[in-house]
C-alpha positions in Angstrom: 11.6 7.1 12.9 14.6 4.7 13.9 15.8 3.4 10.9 17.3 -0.2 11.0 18.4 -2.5 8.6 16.6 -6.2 7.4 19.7 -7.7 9.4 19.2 -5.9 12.4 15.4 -6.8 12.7 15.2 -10.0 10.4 15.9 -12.6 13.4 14.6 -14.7 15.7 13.7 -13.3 19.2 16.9 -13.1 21.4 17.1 -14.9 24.9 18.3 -12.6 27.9 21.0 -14.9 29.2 20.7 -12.6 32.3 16.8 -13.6 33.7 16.9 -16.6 30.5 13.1 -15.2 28.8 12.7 -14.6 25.3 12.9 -10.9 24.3 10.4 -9.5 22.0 12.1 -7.3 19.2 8.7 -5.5 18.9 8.8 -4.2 22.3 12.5 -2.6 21.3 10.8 -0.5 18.6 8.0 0.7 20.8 10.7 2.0 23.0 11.7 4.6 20.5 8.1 5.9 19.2 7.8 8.8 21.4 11.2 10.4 21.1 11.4 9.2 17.2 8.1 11.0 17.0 9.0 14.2 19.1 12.1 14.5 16.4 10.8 14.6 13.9 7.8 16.6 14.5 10.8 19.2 15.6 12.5 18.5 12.2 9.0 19.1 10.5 8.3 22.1 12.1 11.9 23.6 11.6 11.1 23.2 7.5 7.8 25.1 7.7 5.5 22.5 7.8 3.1 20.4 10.3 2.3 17.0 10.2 -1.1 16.7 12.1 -2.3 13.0 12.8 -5.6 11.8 11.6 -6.2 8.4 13.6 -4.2 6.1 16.2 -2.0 4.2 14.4 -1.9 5.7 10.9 -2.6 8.3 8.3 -1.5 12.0 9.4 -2.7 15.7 7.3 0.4 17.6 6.5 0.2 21.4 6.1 2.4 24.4 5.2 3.7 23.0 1.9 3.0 23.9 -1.4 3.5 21.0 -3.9 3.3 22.7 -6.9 6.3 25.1 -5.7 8.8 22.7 -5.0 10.1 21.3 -1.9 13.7 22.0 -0.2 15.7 18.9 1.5 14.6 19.8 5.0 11.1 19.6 3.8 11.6 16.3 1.6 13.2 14.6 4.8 10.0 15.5 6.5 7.3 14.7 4.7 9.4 11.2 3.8 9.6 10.5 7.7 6.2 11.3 8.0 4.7 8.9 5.3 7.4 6.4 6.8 5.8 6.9 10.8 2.1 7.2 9.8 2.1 5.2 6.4 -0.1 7.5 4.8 -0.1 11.4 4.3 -2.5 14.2 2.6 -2.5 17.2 1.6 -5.3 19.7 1.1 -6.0 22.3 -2.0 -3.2 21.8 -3.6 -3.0 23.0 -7.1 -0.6 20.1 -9.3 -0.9 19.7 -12.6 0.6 16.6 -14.4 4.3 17.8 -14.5 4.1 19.4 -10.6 2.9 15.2 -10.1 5.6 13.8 -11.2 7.7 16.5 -10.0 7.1 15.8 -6.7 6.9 12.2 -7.3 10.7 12.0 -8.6 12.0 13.9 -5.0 11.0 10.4 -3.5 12.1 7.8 -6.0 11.9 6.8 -9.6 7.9 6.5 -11.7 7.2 3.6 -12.3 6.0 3.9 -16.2 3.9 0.6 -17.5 4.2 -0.5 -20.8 0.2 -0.8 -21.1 -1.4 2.0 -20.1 -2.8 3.3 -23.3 -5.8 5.7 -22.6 -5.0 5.5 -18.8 -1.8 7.9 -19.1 -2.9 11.7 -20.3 -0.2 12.4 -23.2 2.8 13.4 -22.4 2.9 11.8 -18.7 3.3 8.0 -19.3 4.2 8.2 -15.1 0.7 9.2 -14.5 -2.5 6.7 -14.2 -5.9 8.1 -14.5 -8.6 6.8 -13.3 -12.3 7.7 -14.2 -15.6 6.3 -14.3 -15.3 5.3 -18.0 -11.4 4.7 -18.0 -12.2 2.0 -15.2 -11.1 -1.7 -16.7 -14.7 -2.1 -16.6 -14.7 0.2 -19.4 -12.1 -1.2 -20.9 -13.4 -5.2 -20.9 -16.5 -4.8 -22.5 -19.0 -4.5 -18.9 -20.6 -1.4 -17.6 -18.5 0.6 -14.6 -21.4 -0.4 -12.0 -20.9 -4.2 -12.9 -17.0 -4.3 -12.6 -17.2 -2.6 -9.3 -19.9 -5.4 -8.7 -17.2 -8.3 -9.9 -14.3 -6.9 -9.0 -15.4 -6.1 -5.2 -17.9 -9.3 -4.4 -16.6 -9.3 -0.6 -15.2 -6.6 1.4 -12.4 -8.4 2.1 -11.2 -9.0 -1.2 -11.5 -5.0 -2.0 -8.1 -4.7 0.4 -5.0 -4.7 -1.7 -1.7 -3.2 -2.3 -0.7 -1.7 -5.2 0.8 -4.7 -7.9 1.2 -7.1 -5.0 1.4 -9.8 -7.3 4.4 -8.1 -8.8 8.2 -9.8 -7.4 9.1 -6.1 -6.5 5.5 -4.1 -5.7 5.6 0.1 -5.9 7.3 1.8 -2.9 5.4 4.4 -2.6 2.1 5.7 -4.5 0.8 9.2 -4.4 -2.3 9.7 -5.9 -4.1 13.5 -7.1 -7.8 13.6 -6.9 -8.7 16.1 -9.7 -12.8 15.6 -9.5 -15.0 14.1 -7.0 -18.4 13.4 -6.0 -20.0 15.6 -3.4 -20.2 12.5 -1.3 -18.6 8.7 -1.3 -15.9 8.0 -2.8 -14.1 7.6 0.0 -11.1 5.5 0.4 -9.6 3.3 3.4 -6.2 2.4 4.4 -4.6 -0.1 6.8 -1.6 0.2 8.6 0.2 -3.7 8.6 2.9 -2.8 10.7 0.7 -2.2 13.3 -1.6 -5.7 12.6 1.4 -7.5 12.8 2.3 -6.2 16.0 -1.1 -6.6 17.5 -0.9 -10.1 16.9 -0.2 -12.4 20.0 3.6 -13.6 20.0 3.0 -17.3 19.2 1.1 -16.1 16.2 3.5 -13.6 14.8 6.3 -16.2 15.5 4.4 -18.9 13.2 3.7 -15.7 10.7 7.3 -15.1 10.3 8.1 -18.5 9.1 5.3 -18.6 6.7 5.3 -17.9 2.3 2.4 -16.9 0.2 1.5 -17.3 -3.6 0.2 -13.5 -4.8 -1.9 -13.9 -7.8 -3.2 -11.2 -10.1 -7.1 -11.8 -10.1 -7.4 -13.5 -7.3 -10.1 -11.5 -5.9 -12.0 -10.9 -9.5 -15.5 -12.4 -9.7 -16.0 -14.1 -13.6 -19.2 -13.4 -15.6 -21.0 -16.2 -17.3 -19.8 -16.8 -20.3 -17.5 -14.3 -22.3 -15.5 -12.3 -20.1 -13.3 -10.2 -21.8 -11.3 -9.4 -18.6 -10.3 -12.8 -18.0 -8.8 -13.3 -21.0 -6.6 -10.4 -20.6 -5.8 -11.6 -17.1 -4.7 -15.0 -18.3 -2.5 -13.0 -21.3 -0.9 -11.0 -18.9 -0.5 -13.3 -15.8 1.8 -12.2 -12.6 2.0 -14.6 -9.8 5.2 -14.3 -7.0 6.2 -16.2 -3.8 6.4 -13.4 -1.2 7.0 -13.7 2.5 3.9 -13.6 4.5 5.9 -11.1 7.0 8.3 -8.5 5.3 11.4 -6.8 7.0 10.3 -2.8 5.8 13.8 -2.6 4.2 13.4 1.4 5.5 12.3 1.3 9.4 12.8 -2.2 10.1 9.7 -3.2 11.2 7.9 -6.5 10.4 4.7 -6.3 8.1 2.3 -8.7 7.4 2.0 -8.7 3.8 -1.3 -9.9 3.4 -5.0 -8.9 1.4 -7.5 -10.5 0.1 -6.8 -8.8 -3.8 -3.8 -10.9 -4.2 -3.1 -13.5 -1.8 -3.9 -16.8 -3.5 -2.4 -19.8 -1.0 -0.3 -20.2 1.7 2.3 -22.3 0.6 3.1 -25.7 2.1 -0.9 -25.3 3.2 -3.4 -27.4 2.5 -6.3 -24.9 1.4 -8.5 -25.2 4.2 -5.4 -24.5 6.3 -4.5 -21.8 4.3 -7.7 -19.7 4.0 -8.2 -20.0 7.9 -4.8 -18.4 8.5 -5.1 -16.2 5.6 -9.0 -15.2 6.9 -7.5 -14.6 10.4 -4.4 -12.4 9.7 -6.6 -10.4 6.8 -9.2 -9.7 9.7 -6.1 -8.7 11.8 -5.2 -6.6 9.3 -8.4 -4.1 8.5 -9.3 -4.2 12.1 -10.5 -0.4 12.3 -8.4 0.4 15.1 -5.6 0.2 12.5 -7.5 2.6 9.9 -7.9 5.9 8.8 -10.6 7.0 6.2 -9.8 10.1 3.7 -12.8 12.5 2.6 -11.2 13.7 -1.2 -12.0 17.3 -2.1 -10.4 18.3 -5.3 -6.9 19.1 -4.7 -6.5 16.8 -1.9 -3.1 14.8 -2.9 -2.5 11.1 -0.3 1.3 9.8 0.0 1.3 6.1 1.3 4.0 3.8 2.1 3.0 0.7 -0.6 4.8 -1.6 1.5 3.3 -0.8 4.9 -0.6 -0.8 3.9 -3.2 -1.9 2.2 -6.0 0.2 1.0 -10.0 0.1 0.0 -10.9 1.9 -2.7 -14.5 3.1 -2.9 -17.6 1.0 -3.6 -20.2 3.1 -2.6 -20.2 5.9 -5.7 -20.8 3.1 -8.6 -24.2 4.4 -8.7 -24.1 8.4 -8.1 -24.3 10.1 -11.3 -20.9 12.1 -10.4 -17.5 11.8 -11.8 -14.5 11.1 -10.3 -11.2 11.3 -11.6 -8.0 10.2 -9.9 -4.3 10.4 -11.3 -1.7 8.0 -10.1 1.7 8.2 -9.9 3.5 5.0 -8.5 7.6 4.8 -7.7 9.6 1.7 -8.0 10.3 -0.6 -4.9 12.3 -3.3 -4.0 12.4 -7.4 -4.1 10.6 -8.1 -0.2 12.9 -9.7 2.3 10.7 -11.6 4.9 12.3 -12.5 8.2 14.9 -15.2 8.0 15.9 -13.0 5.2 14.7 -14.8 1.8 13.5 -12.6 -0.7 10.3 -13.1 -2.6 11.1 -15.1 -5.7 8.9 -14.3 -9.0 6.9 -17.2 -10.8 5.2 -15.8 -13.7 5.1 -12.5 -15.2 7.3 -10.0 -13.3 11.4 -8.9 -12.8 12.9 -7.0 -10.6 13.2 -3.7 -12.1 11.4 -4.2 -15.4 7.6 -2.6 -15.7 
């Protein structure tokens, strides 16, 4: 993929002095998909491995790599172009432990370790989140698994997120090891927002790139009547940020709309009715399924997604199969998001740049 820098694609449409119409930077990008794509597929291959696309517009199966085994540079340019073309990447039966996870993790950027994790980390690997049915914040807040799932995912919509979007400076990247799965569900969904953003009609993207959101941790979290243990430890540990509602991918260049319905609290300058029409509009844009792609876990199977070019779904529909699954995390550290006219996100309440 092309890369270009915030500068080159943080401005306003240009005007062809020569026929005097506005020029859409979009198109510009398109122009280079196909012999970006034919590169680096030639790249791929001439490292051992092949990148084999799972939908349209995102999500591609990479095989002829070992994880556990270690990577050369020609394969770590590949597999980082393709998780920067397709947003999301997996890989089957691989056989990672904790240290081959954050192995591989550190050959695309730095963990991201949080200070809180307690039971979540497995000892010895404070880089790693695990997830399971019982290590759920459910768990954790007093309510039964099925219930938080319940709460925490009242509307499909508000499922959608990206990982610590409330956060001023959200993950890069996020790689995450399934280790035990149901025989069936537990699927989970990702959205490519590049792609959203570019299927939206000109005037629209124009008024997108002008626009600012307030991201809000909990926004999307259904209280309980009365005690709610969860709430209380949202309010302790409160994160709220300013972020552009279109991002400059400070890697490819493209404009993203940085938009769920986890985090996204208000549009800002907005009245609210305003702001959860245009916010309900550009969310719908942005899960359409044409800009999709579903992953089937097996144990083994390992995904790789660009955390600033998607959002993802995480399953709701194994609350109630009496199977485990357990999920290890491994986040790496991203940067402050730059929207279009080049202002960075600016953090209100409970984040820095740089310090987890």
């Amino acid at each position: 993929m092309t890369m270009r820098s915030a500068k080159d694609t943080a401005t306003s449409p240009t005007r062809d002095s020569a026929q005097d119409t506005v020029t859409d930077p979009t198109k510009d990008n398109a122009k280079d998909t196909a012999t970006d794509a034919a590169a680096e597929r030639a790249a791929a291959r001439a490292a051992g491995i092949e990148v084999l696309p799972a939908a349209g517009h995102i999500g591609a199966e990479i095989q002829g790599v070992d994880l556990a085994a270690g990577l050369g540079a020609a394969q770590v340019a590949a597999v980082r172009a393709a998780v920067l073309r397709w947003k999301v990447v997996f890989f089957r039966d691989q056989r990672l432990d904790h240290a081959g996870h954050v192995a591989f993790a550190r050959l695309f950027g730095d963990p991201v370790v949080l200070p809180r994790r307690g039971k979540a980390s497995p000892a010895g690997y404070p880089e790693i989140e695990t997830t399971a049915d019982r290590l759920e914040l459910g768990g954790r807040f007093g309510m039964e698994h099925e219930e938080w799932l319940r709460r925490r995912r009242h509307t499909l919509l508000r499922g959608w997120h990206c990982d610590h979007g409330a956060r001023v400076d959200p993950p890069a990247f996020t790689i995450l090891r399934a280790e035990t799965v149901p025989p069936y569900g537990g699927d989970t969904t990702w959205a490519n927002l590049a792609t959203a953003y570019a299927g939206l009609s000109a005037p629209l993207r124009a008024f997108a790139d002008t626009l600012r959101a307030e991201h809000r941790l909990g926004v999307g979290y259904q209280p309980r009547p009365g005690d709610d243990a969860y709430v209380r430890h949202l309010l302790d540990h409160q994160t709220a940020t300013v972020h552009p509602l279109v991002r400059v991918h400070p890697e490819t260049g493209e404009r993203v709309l940085f938009v769920n319905g986890y985090y996204v609290e208000q549009i800002t300058g907005l009245s609210r009715p305003e702001s959860a029409a245009i916010l309900g509009l550009l969310t719908e844009q942005a899960t359409r399924p044409e800009y999709t792609v579903r992953f089937r876990w097996e144990p083994g199977s390992v995904a790789f997604w660009d955390n600033r070019a998607t959002v993802h779904l995480a399953p709701g529909d194994n609350a109630h199969l009496d199977h485990p699954r357990t999920m290890h995390r491994v986040m790496l550290t991203g940067d402050v998001p730059v929207g279009v006219d080049g202002t960075p996100s600016e953090p209100l309440l409970g984040s820095e740049a740089g310090r987890w």
